[in-house]
PyMOL commands that place a pseudoatom at each C-alpha (Angstrom):
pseudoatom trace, name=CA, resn=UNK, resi=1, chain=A, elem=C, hetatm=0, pos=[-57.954, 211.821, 141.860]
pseudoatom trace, name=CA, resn=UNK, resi=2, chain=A, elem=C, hetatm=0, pos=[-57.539, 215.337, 141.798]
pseudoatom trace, name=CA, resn=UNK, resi=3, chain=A, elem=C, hetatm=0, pos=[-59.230, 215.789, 145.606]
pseudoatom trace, name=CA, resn=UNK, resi=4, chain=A, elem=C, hetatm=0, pos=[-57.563, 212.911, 146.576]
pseudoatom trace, name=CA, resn=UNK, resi=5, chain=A, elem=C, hetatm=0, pos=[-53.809, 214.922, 145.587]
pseudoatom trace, name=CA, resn=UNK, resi=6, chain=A, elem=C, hetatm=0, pos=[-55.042, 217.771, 147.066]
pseudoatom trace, name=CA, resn=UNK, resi=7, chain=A, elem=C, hetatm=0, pos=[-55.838, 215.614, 150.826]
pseudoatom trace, name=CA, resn=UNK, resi=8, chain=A, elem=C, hetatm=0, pos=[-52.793, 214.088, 150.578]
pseudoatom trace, name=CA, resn=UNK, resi=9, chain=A, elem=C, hetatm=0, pos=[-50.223, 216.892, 149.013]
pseudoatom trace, name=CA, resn=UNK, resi=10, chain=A, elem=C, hetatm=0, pos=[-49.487, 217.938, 153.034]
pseudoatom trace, name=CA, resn=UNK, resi=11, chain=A, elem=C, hetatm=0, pos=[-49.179, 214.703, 154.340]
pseudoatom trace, name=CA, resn=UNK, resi=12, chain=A, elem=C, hetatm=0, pos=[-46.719, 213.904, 151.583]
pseudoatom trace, name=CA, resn=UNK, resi=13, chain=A, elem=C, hetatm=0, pos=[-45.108, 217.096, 151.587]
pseudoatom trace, name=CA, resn=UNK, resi=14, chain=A, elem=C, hetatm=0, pos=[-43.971, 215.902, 154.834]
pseudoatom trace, name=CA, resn=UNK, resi=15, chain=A, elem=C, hetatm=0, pos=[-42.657, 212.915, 154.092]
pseudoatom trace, name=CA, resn=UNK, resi=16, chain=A, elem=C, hetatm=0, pos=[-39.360, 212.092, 153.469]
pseudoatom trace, name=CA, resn=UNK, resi=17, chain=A, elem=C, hetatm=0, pos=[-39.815, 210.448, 150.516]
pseudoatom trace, name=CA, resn=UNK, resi=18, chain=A, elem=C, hetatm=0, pos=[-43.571, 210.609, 149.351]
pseudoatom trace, name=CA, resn=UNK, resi=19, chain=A, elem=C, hetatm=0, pos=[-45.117, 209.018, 146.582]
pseudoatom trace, name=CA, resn=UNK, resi=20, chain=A, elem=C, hetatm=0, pos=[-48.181, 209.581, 144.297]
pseudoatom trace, name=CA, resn=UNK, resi=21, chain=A, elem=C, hetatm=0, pos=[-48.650, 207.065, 141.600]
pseudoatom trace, name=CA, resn=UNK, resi=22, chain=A, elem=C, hetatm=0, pos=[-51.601, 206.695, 139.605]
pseudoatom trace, name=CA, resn=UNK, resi=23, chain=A, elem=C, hetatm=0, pos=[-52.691, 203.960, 137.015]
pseudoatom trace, name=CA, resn=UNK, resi=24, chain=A, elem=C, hetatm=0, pos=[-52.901, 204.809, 133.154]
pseudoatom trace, name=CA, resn=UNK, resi=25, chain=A, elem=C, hetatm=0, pos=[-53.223, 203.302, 129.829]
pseudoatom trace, name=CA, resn=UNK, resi=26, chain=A, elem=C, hetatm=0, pos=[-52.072, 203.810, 126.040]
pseudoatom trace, name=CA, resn=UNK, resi=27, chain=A, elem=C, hetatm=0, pos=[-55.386, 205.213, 125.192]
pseudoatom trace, name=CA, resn=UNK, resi=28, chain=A, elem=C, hetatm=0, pos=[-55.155, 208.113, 127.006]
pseudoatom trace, name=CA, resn=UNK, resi=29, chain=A, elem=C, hetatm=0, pos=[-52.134, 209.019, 124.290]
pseudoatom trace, name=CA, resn=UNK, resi=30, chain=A, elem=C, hetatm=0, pos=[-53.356, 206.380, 121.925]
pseudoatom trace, name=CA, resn=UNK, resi=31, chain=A, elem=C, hetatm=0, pos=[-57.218, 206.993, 120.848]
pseudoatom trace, name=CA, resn=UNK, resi=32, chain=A, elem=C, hetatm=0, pos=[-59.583, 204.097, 119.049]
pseudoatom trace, name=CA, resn=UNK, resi=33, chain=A, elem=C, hetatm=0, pos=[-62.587, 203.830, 117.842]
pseudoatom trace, name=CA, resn=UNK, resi=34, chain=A, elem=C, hetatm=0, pos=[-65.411, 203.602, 120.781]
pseudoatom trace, name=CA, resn=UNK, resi=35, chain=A, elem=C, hetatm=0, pos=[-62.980, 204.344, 123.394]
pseudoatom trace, name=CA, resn=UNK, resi=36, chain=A, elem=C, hetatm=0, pos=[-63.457, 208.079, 123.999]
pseudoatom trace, name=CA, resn=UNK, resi=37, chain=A, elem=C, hetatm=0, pos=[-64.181, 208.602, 127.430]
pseudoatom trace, name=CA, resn=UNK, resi=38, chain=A, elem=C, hetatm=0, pos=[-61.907, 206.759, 128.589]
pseudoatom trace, name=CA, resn=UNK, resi=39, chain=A, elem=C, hetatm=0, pos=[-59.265, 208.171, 126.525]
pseudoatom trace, name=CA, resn=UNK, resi=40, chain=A, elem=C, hetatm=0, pos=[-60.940, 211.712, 127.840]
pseudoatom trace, name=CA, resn=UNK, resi=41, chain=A, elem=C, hetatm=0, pos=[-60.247, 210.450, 131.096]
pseudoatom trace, name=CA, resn=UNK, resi=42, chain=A, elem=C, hetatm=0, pos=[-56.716, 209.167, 131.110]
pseudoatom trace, name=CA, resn=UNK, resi=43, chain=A, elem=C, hetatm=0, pos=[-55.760, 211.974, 129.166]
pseudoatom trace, name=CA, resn=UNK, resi=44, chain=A, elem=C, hetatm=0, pos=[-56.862, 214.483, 131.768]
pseudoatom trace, name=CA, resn=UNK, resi=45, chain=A, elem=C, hetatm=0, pos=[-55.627, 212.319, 134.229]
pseudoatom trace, name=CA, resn=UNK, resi=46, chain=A, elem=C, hetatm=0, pos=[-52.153, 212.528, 132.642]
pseudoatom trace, name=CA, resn=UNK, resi=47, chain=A, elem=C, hetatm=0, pos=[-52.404, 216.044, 132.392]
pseudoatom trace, name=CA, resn=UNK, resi=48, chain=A, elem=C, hetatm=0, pos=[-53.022, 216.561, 135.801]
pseudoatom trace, name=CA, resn=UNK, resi=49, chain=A, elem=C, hetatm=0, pos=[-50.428, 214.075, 137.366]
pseudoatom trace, name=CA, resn=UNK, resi=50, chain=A, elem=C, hetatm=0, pos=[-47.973, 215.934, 134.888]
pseudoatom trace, name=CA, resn=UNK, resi=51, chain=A, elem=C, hetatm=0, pos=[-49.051, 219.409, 136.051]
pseudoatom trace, name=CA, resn=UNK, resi=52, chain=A, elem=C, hetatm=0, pos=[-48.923, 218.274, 139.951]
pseudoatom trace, name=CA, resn=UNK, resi=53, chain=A, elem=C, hetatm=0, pos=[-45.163, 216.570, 139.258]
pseudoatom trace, name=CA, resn=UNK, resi=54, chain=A, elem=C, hetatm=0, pos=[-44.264, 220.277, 138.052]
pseudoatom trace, name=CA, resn=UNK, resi=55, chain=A, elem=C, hetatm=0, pos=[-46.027, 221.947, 141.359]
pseudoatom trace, name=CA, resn=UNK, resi=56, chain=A, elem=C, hetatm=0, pos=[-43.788, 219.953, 143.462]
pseudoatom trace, name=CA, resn=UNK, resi=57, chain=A, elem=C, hetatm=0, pos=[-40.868, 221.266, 142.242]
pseudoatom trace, name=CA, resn=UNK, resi=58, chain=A, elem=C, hetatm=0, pos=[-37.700, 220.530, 143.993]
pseudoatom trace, name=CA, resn=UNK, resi=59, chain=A, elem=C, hetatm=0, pos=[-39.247, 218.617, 146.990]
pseudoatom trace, name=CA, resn=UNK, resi=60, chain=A, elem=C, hetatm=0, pos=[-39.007, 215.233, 148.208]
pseudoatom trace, name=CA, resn=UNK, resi=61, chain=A, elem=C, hetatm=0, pos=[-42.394, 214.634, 146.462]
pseudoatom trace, name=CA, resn=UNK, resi=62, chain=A, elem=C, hetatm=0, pos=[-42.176, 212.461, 143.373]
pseudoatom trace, name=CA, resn=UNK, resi=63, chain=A, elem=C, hetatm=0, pos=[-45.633, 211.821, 141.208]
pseudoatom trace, name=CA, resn=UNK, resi=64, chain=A, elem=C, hetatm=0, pos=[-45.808, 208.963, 138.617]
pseudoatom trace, name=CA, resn=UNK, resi=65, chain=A, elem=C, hetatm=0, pos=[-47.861, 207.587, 136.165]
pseudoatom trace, name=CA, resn=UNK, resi=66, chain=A, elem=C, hetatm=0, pos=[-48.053, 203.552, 135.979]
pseudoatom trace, name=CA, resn=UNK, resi=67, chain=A, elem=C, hetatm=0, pos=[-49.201, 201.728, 132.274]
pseudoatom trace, name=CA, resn=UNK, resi=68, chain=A, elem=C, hetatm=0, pos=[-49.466, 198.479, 133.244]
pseudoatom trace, name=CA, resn=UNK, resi=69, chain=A, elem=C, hetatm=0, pos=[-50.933, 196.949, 130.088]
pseudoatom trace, name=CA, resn=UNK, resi=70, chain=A, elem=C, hetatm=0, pos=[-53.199, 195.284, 129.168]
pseudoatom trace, name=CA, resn=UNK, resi=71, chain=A, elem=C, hetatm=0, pos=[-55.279, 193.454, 132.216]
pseudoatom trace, name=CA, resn=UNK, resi=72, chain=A, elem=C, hetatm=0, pos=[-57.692, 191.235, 131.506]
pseudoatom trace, name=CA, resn=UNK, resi=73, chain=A, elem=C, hetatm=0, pos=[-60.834, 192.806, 133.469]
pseudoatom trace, name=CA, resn=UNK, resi=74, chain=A, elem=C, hetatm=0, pos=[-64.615, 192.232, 132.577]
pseudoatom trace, name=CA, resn=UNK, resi=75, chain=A, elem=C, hetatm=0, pos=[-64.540, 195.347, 130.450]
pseudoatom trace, name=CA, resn=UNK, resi=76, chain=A, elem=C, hetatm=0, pos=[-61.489, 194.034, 128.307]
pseudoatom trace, name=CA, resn=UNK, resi=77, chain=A, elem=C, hetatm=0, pos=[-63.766, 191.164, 128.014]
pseudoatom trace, name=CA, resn=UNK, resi=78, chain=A, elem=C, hetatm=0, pos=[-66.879, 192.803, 126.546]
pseudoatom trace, name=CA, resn=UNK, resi=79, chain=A, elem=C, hetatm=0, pos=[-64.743, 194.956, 124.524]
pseudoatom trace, name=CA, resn=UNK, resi=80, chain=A, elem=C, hetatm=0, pos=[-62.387, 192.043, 123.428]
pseudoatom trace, name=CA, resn=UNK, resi=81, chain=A, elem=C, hetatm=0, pos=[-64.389, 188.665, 123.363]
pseudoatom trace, name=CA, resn=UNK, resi=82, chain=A, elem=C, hetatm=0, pos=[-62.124, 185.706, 122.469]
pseudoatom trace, name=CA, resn=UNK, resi=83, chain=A, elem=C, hetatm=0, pos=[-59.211, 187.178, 124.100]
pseudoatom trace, name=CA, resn=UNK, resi=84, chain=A, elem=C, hetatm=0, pos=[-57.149, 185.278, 126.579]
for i in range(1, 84): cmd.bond("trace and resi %d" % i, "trace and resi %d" % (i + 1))
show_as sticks, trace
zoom trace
């Protein structure tokens, strides 16, 4: 993500109105049991979208985080059988 910002961050600079959004989830603000790395990893991500929102200052340039919920993916499934 970050060397994909980086790329981008002159081609969006550009831009009228350019967007960066990026896909999170409540564990990255929410930790559980057995879910550590990928709370590590949304975390930083968070971090990093929020410190790259700040770098952009007043431009055109907007940066979001998106929590979609929960999405029923073959991971949820391992890590929730029964679920529907």
């Amino acid at each position: 993500n970050h060397r994909l910002v980086r790329a981008f961050d002159p081609l969006l600079r550009q831009s009228e109105a350019g967007r960066a959004v990026f896909t999170t989830c409540a564990r990255g603000r929410a930790p559980k049991a057995y879910w550590g790395l990928l709370a590590a990893a949304k975390a930083g991500l968070e971090a990093m979208v929020e410190s790259y929102a700040e770098e952009l200052g007043p431009s055109a340039v907007r940066a979001n985080l998106v929590d979609p919920g929960p999405v029923m993916t073959r991971f949820r499934r391992q890590a929730f059988p029964g679920e529907t």
